[in-house]
C-alpha positions as CSV (number, residue, x, y, z in Angstrom):
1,X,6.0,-21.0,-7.9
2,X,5.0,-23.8,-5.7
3,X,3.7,-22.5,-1.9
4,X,3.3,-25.2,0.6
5,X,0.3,-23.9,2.0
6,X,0.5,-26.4,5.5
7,X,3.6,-24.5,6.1
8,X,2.6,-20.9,6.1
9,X,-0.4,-22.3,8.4
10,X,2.3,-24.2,10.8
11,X,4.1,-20.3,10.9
12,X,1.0,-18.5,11.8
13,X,-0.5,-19.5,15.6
14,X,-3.3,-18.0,15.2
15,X,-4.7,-20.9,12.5
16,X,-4.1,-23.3,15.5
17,X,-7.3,-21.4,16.7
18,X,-9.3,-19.6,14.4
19,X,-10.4,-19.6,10.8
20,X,-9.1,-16.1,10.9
21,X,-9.9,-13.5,7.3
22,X,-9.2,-10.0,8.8
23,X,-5.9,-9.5,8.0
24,X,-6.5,-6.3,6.7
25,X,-6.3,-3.8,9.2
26,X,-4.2,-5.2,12.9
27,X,-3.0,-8.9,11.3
28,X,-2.1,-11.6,13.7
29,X,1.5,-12.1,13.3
30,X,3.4,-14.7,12.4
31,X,5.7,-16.8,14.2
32,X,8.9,-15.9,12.7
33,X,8.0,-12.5,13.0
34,X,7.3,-12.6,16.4
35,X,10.4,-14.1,16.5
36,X,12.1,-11.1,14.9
37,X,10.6,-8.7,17.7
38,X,11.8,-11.1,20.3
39,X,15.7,-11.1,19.1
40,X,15.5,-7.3,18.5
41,X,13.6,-6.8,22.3
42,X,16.2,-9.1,24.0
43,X,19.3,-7.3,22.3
44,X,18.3,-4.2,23.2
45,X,17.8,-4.8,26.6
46,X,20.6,-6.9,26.9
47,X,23.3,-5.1,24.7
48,X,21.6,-1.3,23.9
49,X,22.9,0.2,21.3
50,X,26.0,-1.5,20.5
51,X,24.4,-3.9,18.1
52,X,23.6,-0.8,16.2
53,X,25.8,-1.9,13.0
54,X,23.9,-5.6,13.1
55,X,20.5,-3.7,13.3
56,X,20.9,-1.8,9.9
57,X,22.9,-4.6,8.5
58,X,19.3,-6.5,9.0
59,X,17.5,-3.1,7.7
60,X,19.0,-2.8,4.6
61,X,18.9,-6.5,4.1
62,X,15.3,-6.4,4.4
63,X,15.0,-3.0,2.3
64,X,17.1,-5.0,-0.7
65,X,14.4,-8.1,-0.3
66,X,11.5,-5.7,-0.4
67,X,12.9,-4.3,-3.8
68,X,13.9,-7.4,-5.6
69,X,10.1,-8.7,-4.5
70,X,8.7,-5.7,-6.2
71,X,11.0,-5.2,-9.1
72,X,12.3,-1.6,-7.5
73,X,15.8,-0.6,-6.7
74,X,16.5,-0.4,-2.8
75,X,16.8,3.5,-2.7
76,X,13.2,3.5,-3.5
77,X,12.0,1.5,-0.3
78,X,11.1,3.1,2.4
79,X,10.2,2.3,5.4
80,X,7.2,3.9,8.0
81,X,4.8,2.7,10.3
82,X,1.8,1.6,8.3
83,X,-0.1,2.1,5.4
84,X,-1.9,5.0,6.7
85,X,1.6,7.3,7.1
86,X,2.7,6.7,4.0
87,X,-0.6,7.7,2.1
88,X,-0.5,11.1,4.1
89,X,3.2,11.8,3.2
90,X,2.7,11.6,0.2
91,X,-0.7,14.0,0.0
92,X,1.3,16.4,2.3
93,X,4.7,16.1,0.6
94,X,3.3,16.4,-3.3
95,X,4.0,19.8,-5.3
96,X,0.6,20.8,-5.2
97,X,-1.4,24.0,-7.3
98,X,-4.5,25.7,-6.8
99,X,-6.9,24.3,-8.2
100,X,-5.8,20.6,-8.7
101,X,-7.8,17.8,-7.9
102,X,-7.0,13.7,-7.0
103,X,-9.7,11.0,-7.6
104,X,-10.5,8.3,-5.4
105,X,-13.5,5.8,-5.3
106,X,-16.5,6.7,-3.4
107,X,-16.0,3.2,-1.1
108,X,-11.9,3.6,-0.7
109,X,-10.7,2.7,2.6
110,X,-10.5,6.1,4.9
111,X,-7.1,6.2,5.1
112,X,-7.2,6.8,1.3
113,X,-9.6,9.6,1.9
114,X,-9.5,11.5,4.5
115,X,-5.5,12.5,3.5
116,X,-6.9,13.7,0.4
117,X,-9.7,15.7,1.6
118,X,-7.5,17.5,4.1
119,X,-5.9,19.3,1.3
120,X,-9.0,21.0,0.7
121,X,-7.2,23.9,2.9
122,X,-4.5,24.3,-0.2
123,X,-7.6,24.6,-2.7
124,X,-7.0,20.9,-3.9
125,X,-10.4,19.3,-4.5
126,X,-11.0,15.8,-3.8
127,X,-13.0,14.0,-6.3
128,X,-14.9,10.4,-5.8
129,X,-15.2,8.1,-8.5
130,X,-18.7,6.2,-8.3
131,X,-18.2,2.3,-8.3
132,X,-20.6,-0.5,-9.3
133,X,-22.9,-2.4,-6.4
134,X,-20.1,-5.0,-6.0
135,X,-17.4,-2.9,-5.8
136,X,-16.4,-3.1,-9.4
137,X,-14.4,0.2,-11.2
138,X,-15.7,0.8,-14.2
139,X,-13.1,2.5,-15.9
140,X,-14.7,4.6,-17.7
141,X,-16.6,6.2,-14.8
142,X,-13.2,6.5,-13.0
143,X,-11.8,8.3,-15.8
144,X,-14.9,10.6,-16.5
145,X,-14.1,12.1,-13.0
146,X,-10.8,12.9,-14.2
147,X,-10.2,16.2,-15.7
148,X,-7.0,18.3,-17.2
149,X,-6.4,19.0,-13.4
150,X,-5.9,15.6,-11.8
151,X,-2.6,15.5,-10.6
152,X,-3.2,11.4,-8.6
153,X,-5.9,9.0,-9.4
154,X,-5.4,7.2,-5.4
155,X,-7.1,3.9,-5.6
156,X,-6.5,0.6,-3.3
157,X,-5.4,-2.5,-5.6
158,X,-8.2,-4.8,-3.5
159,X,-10.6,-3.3,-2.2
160,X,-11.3,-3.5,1.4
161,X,-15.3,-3.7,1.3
162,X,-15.9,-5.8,-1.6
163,X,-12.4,-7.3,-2.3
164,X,-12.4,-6.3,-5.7
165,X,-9.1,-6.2,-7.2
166,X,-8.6,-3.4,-9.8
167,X,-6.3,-3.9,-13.3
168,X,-3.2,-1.7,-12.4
169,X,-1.8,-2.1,-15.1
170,X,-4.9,-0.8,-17.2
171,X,-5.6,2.1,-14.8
172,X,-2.1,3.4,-14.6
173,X,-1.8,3.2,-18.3
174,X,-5.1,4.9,-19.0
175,X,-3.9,7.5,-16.5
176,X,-0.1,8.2,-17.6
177,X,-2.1,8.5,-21.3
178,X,-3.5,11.9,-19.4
179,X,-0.7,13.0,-17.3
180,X,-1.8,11.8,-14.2
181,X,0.0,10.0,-11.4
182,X,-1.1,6.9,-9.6
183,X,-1.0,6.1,-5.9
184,X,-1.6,3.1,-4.9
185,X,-2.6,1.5,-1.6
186,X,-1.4,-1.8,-2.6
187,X,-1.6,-3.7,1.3
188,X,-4.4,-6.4,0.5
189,X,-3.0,-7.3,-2.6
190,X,0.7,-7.3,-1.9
191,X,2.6,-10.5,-1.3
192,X,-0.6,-12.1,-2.8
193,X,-0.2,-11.2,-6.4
194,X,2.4,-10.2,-8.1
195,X,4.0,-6.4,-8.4
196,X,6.2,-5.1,-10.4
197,X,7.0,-1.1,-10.0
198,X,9.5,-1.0,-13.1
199,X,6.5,-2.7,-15.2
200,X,3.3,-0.5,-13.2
201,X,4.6,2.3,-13.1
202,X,2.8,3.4,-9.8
């Protein structure tokens, strides 16, 4: 696919200024979604709630773009605040036994932490896989801190420290070999590589 770089800088404002590379937590946005907010701000204070049947007309539009990008089917998007939301509804809303455990990496973002270890109240141990110096998984390491009662391996795609971007593909099909789930926190990746949820099964 051919990207004409100069034009995703023209659509960003903030490149008029800075040289900007934290885009990981609070992004700057970009001009046509600020765009977005303003249509959506002036209709509702203009109009209310009687563009209601435009405003899910636009949802669902978006919701069938989000799953033709990621090779899912629309009933499978959903859509919540951020990143953070979705990682503890899923820790909270999982069928979860005594005893189980989920692995993470020992330098995983917080948000893919601190979810997990608050299910230490429902006897569900969190585990931390040990990375290399540069952020690298070593596979084998990851799956040595797997045992017959990991229910999720969590893991970002990039990560946020060291950027290193993990082989999804290879994790999830080490980990499905076992029985395990994988959750992935796929927001520094996404839209930058490819994804492909019928392929990595995630």
């Amino acid at each position: 696919m051919n990207h004409d770089w100069e034009e995703f800088r023209r659509e960003m404002p903030v490149a008029q200024k800075w040289a900007y590379f934290d885009h990981a937590a609070v992004a700057p946005l970009s001009q046509p979604a600020r765009n977005a907010i303003e249509r959506w701000l002036a209709q509702a204070t203009e109009e209310g709630d009687t563009v209601w049947p435009e405003w899910s007309k636009q949802v669902e539009r978006t919701r069938r773009n989000f799953a033709l990008a990621l090779g899912a089917r629309p009933e499978e998007i959903a859509f919540i605040p951020n990143t953070t939301t979705g990682i503890g509804l899923v820790a909270e809303g999982f069928r979860w036994n005594a005893g189980d455990n989920i692995v993470t990496l020992e330098n995983e973002f917080p948000s893919n932490i601190y979810p997990w270890l608050n299910l230490q109240r429902r006897d569900v141990e969190t585990r931390m896989a040990p990375v290399e110096p540069d952020g690298r998984v070593d596979l084998k390491k990851l799956l040595a801190t797997c045992d017959e009662h990991t229910r999720i391996i969590a893991i970002s795609w990039v990560g946020y420290a060291s950027g290193w971007r993990v082989n999804l593909n290879e994790i999830v099909d080490l980990a499905h070999r076992r029985g395990i789930l994988v959750f992935v926190d796929a927001i520094q990746g996404l839209g930058v590589f490819p994804l492909d949820v019928a392929k990595t099964k995630v």
